[in-house]
N, C-alpha and C positions, 0 to 999 in steps of 0.2 A: 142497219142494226149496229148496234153500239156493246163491244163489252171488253173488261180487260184484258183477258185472256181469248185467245182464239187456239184451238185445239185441235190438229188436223189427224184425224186417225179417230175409230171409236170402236177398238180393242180395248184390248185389257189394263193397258198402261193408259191410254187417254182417259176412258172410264176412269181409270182409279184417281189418276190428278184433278181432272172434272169433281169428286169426289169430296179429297183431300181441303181441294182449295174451297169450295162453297162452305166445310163446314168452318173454315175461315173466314168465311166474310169475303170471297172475292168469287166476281164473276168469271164466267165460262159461256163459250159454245162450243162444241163438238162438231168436227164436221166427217161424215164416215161416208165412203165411197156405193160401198154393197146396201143392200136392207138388213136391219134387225135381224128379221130370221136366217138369211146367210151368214150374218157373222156367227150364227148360235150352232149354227149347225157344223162348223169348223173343227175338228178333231184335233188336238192339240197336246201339248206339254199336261204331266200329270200329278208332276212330283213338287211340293214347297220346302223352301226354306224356313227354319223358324224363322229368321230375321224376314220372309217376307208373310208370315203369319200375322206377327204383329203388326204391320205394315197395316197388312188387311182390316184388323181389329181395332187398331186406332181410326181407321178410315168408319167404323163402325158397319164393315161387312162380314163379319165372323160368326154370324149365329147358327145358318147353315153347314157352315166350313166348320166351328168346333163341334156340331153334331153329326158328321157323316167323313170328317178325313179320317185317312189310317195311315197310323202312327207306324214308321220303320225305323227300327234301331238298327239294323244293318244290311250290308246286301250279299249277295253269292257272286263266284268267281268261280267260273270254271276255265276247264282247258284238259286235256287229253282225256276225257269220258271222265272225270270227277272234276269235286267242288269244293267251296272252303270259303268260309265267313267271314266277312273284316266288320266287327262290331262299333256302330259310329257311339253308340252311347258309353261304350265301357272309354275308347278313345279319345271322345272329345266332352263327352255329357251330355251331346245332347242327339237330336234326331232326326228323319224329316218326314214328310208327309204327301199320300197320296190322296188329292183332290184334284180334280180338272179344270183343265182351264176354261172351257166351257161352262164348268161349275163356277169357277169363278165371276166369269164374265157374265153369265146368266145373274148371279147377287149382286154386281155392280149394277145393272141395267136397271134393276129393283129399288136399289137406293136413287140413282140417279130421277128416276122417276116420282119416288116415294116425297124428294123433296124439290121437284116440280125442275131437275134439271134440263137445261136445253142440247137437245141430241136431235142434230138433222142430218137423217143417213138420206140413200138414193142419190147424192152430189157426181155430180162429173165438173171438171173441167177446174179444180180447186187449186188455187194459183194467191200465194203471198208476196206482197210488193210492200217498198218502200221498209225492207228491215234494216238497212243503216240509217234511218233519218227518224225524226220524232213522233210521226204518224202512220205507221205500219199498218197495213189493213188487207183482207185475206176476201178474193171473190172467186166464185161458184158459182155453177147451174144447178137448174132444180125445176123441173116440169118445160124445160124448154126458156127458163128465165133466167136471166142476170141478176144474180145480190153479191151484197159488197156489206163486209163486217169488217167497221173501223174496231181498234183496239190498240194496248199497251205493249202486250206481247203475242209471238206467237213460239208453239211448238210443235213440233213435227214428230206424231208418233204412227206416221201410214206405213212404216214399213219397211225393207229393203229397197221396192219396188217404187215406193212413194214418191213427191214432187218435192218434198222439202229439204232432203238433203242436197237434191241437184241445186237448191237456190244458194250454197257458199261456192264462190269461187273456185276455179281448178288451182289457181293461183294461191287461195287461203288452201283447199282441203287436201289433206291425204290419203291414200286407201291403202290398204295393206288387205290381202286377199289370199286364201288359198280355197279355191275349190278340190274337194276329193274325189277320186276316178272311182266312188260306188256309191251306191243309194242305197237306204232301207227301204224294204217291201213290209207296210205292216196292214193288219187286219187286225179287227175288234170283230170279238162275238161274244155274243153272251151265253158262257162258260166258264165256271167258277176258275180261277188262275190255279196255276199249275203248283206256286208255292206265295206263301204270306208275303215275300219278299219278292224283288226283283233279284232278275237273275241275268248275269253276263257273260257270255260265252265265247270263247276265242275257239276257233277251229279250222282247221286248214281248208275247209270248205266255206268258209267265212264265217263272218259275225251272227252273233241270233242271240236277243232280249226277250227274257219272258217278264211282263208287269201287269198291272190291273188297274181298272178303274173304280172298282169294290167287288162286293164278294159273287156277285154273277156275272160280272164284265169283267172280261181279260181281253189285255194288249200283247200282240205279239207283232215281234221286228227278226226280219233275218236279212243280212249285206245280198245285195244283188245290183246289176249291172246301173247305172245310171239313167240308161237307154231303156228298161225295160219299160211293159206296158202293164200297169193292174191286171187287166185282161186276159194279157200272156198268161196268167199263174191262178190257175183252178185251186181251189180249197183246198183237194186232196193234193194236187203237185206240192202248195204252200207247207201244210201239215207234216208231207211226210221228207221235206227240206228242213222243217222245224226238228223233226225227231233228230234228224242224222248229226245235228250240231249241238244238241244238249246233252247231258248226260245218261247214259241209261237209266237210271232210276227215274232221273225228272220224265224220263221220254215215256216210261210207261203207265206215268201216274199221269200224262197232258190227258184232259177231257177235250175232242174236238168237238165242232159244228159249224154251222153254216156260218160262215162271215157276211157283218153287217154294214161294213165297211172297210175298203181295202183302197193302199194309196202308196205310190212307192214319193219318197222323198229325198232329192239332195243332199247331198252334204259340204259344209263349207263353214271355213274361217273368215272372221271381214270383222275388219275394224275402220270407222270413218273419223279422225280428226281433222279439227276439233270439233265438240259436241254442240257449240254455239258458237253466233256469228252477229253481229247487232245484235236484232231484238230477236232471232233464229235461236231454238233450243231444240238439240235433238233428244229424241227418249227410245230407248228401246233398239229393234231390228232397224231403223231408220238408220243408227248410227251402228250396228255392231251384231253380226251373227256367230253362234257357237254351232258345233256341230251337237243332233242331242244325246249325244254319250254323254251321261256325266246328269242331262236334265236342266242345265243353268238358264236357257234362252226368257223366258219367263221371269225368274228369281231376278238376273239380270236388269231385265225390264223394271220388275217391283222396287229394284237400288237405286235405278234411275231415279223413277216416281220421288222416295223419299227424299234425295238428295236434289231435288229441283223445287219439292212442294218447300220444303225449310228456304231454302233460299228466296224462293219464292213469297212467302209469309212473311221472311226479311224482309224485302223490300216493299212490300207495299207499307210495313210498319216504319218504313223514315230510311231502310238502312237502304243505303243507293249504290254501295258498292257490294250485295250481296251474292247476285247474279255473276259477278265476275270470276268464281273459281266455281263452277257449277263441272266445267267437263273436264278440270285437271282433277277434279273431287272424283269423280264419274269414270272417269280411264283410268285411273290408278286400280278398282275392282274389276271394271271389265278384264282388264290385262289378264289378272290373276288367274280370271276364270275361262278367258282365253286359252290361255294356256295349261291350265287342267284337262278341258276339254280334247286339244290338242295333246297331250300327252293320253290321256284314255283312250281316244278314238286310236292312235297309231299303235297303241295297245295289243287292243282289242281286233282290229281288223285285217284282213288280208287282202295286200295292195297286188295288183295287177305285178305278173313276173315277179312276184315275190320268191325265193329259193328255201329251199327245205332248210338251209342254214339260217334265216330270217323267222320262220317257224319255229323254230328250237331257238331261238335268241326272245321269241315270245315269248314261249313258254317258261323260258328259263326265271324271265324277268318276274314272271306270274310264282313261280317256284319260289322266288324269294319273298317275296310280298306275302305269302303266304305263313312264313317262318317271321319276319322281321318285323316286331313290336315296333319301330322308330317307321318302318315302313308304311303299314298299316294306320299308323296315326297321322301321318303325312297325308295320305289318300281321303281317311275317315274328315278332317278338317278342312278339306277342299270340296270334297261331297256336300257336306253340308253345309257351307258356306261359310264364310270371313265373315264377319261382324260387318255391318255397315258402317 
């Protein structure tokens, strides 16, 4: 098989590039690990950027997503049993929005289809060679068979976990890493949310998010051990862990019920440069994980997409030195959001041996934010993201 672009990963970020690039005139294949309906069934990130809205819209995925996201102009902060609003719209002008990524990926899959894109999931064993030299070409299984797809480029959007960042060099890459000593415990039920808005809670019993996926599905996350098991934590254990860390009033307006899904998740900073290597481009978790305080992991993803699909378009139109500042373009917003993330998450959470003077050094921090108009709008334009 023949084509220019080879695309390994067939998430949300590959789908989108996949996307991007066809309504460009340039080929694609997709290559995804899992089947279709694993990846669909994947519980994910819920929050957009505007900048990655229109991303979406120029890709011409938006029809679904402008009929069903909900629009947030701000979010809640609490900490010692009260709360207080940092308004992104009055701050910055603008807002962001809850749609799923599921949702998303579900309208990409649509499109992709719609105009006959090539996606070959169930792959094992997906392996790119020959990316420094002029014939890069990417092979996989599939029913027990060997194929081999020559191409132009490739990119690597499998994941942290994925083969294509291990292909640059220890010698070329660097990593920069912090894993966090706690994990979120979250559960989805469907039970109208607890408020229109998300809600972030510091408390000396740990962290706890309340958000939504629309107006009968609600997300909820509370900080818990790394180590723990879903299993460990019955509905009611979950629930009334939830109450003890929000605020009274939110705690007696929470509607519980059965959880439909429950999953505790890591947490962790990781940066890979650089983000390409020959004809090697990374996108997404492949090159760069946030922790999801903050929501970026995704948006992130979607900044990617933009700034490799332009480059990208470059160069197949004549320009041949296009591709060459794709991951200093690309790291300079990762950073950003790196480090927003990084400052919210240390925020918000309560680190193992943490001391009662560290909890009042929290709260304090929260105590000002709360009062400081310069503050407030610092926060509100990192929420909702830098401009691409």
């Amino acid at each position: 098989m023949r084509t220019q672009v080879c695309i390994i990963g067939g998430g949300p970020s590959g789908l989108l590039l996949s996307q991007i690039l066809h309504r460009a005139g340039i080929d694609t294949v997709v290559l995804e690990r899992q089947s279709r309906a694993h990846v669909l069934s994947r519980i994910r990130a819920g929050v957009l950027e505007e900048g990655s809205t229109s991303v979406l819209r120029k890709a011409g995925v938006d029809t679904r997503m402008d009929r069903e996201k909900i629009r947030h102009e701000g979010t809640l902060l609490s900490a010692r049993n009260r709360s207080f609003r940092v308004d992104f719209t009055q701050h910055t002008g603008k807002a962001v929005y809850v749609y799923g990524q599921t949702e998303v990926t579900a309208d990409l899959y649509a499109a992709r289809d719609a105009m006959g894109g090539v996606i070959i999931d169930s792959v094992s064993n997906v392996m790119p060679h020959d990316l420094e030299g002029e014939t890069p070409f990417v092979t996989y299984e599939k029913d027990d068979t060997e194929h081999r797809i020559n191409c132009d480029l490739v990119v690597g959007c499998d994941g942290f976990h994925g083969v294509s960042r291990q292909q640059i060099p220890t010698s070329v890459r660097r990593e920069y890493e912090r894993a966090y000593p706690f994990g979120w415990l979250g559960v989805l039920s469907e039970t109208p949310p607890v408020s229109h808005e998300l809600i972030y809670a510091n408390h000396s019993r740990g962290f706890a998010l309340c958000s939504q996926r629309n107006d009968a599905l609600s997300r909820y996350y509370i900080q818990c051990d790394v180590t723990d098991k879903p299993d460990a934590w019955s509905d009611e254990m979950f629930w009334d862990e939830l109450r003890r860390r929000i605020p009274d009033d939110t705690a007696d307006a929470l509607v519980t019920g059965a959880s439909i899904e429950k999953s505790v998740a890591p947490l962790r900073s990781f940066v890979s440069e650089p983000m390409q290597w020959g004809k090697l481009f990374l996108v997404g978790d492949a090159a760069h994980i946030v922790p999801p305080t903050g929501a970026k992991g995704l948006n992130l993803a979607i900044s990617d997409v933009h700034y490799l699909s332009q480059a990208m378009v470059a160069y197949y139109a004549g320009d041949k030195d296009a591709l060459s500042s794709y991951s200093e373009t690309a790291l300079a917003r990762v950073w950003g959001a790196i480090r927003f993330s990084w400052w919210f998450t240390t925020l918000m959470h309560r680190f193992p041996k943490q001391s009662d003077l560290e909890q009042k050094l929290q709260e304090s921090d929260l105590a000002y934010l709360e009062t400081s108009v310069s503050a407030q709008t610092s926060m509100a334009e990192q929420y909702v993201g830098m401009p691409f």
